[in-house]
VEXLO-787505 format. One line per 5 residues: their letters; for each residue z, x, y of C-alpha. Coordinates in nm, 2 decimals, padded with zeros to 4 digits. Last residue first. Layout:
// residues N
A) Z:X:Y ~ ... $
//
This chain:
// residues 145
XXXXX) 00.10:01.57:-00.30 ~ 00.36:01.70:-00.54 ~ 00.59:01.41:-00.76 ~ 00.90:01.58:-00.92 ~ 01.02:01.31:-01.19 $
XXXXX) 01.43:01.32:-01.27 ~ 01.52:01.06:-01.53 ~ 01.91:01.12:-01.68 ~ 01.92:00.88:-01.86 ~ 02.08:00.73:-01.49 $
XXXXX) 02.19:00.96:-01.25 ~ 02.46:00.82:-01.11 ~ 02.44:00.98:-00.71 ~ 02.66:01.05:-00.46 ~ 02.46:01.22:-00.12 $
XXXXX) 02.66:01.38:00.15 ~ 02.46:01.42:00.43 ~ 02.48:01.68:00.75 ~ 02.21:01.50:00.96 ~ 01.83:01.58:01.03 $
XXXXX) 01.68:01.30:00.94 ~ 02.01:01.05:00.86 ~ 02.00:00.88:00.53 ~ 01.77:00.60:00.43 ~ 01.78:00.23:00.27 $
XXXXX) 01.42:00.06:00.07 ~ 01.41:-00.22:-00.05 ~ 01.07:-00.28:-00.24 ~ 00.78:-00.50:-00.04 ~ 00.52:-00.25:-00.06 $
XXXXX) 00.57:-00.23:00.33 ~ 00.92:-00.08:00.27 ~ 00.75:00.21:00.02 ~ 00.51:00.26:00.33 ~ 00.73:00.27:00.61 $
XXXXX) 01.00:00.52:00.41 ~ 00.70:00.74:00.37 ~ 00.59:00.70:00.70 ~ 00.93:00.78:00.82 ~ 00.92:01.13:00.58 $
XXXXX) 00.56:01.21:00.78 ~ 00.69:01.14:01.10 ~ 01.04:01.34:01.04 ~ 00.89:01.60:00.89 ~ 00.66:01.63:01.18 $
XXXXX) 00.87:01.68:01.42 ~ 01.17:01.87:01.20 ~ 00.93:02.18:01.17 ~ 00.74:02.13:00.82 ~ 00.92:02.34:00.50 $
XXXXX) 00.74:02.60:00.41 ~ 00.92:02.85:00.66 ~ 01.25:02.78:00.46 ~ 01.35:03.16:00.35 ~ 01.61:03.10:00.04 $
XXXXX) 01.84:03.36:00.03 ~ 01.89:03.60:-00.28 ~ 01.62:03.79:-00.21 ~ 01.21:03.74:-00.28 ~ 01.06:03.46:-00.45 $
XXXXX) 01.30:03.23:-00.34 ~ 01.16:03.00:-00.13 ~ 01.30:02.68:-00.03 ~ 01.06:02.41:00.02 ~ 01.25:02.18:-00.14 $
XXXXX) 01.53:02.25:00.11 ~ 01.36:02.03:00.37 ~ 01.55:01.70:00.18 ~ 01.50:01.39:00.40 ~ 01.64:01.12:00.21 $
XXXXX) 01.52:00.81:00.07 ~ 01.75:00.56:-00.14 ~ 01.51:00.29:-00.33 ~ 01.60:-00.02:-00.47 ~ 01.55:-00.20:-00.80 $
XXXXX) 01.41:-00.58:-00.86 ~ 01.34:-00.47:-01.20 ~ 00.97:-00.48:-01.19 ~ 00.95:-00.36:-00.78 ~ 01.11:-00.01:-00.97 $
XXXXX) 00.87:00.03:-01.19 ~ 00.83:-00.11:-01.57 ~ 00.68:00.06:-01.91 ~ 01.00:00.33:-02.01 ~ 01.02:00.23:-02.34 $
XXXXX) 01.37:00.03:-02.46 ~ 01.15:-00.24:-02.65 ~ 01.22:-00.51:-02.35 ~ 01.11:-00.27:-02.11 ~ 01.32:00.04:-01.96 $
XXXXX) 01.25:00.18:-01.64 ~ 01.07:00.49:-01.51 ~ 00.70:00.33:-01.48 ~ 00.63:00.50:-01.16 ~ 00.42:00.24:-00.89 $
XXXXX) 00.68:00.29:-00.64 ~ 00.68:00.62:-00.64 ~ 00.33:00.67:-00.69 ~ 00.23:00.44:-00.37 ~ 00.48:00.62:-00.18 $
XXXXX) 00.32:00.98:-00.26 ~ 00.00:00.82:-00.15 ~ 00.16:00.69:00.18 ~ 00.33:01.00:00.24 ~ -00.01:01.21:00.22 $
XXXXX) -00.19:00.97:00.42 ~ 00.09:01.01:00.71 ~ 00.01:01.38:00.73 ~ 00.12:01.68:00.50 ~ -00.03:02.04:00.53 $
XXXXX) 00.28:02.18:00.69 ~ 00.53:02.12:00.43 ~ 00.77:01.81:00.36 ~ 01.00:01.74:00.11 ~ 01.16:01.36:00.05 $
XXXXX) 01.46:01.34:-00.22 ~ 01.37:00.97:-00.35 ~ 01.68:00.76:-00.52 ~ 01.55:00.53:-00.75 ~ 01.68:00.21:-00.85 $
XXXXX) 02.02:00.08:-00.96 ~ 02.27:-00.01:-00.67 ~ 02.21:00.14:-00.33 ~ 02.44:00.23:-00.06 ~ 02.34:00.36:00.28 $
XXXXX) 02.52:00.51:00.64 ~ 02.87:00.54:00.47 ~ 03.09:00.71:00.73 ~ 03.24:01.03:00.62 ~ 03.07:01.22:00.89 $
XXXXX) 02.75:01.12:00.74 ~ 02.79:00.95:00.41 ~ 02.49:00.84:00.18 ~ 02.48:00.67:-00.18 ~ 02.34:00.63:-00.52 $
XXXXX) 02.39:00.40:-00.79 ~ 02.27:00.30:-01.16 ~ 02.00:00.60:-01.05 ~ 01.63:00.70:-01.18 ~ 01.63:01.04:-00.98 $
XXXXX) 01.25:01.09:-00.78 ~ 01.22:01.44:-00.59 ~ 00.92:01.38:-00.34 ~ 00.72:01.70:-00.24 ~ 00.47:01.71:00.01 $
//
């Protein structure tokens, strides 16, 4: 599992032009997931999220998470992190988990960040997105699980 973590000052989602979920500042979490992944995995990779110390303290050092700041968190499904390119110019997605599990694993993701008590808003699994983000710093983290 892979999740992509962006510190944001705002981040959003559009299907079909429709807003489906806004967030102010927090962390927007680009969810991956491979074959190998289960509900345990998500959970773990959910603790670390939340428990990141990506925001500023008093002192301007990066010692508070997200539930510290009263942030939010933006998850989205994002299969392409399993793209590979090792060979060609097109990226060959048989990493990535088939949409079944994906979607239980990414759900038990969302489940588990939600059940930390942090906000938490989502795209649409499987959907056409268009994601807006502020990166704030900017802070990008790559968790692996």
């Amino acid at each position: 599992m892979k999740v992509l973590i962006q510190r944001v000052a705002s981040a959003s989602v559009r299907v079909e032009g429709r807003p489906v979920a806004v967030i102010d500042a927090g962390l927007l979490a680009l969810v991956g997931v491979t074959h190998a992944d289960s509900v345990e995995t998500a959970r773990k990779l959910a603790a670390k999220t939340i428990k990141l110390r990506l925001f500023g303290d008093e002192a301007g050092l990066m010692n508070k998470a997200i539930g510290d700041v009263g942030g939010e968190v933006l998850a989205v499904a994002q299969f392409t992190l399993y793209g590979n390119t090792r060979k060609g110019n097109r990226p060959s997605f048989t990493d990535a988990a088939r949409p079944e599990q994906g979607e239980e694993v990414y759900e038990a993701f969302v489940e588990a960040v939600r059940a930390a008590g942090v906000p938490v808003h989502t795209g649409v699994f499987g959907a056409h997105m268009h994601v807006e983000l502020v990166n704030d710093g900017p802070v990008t983290i790559l968790l692996e699980g």
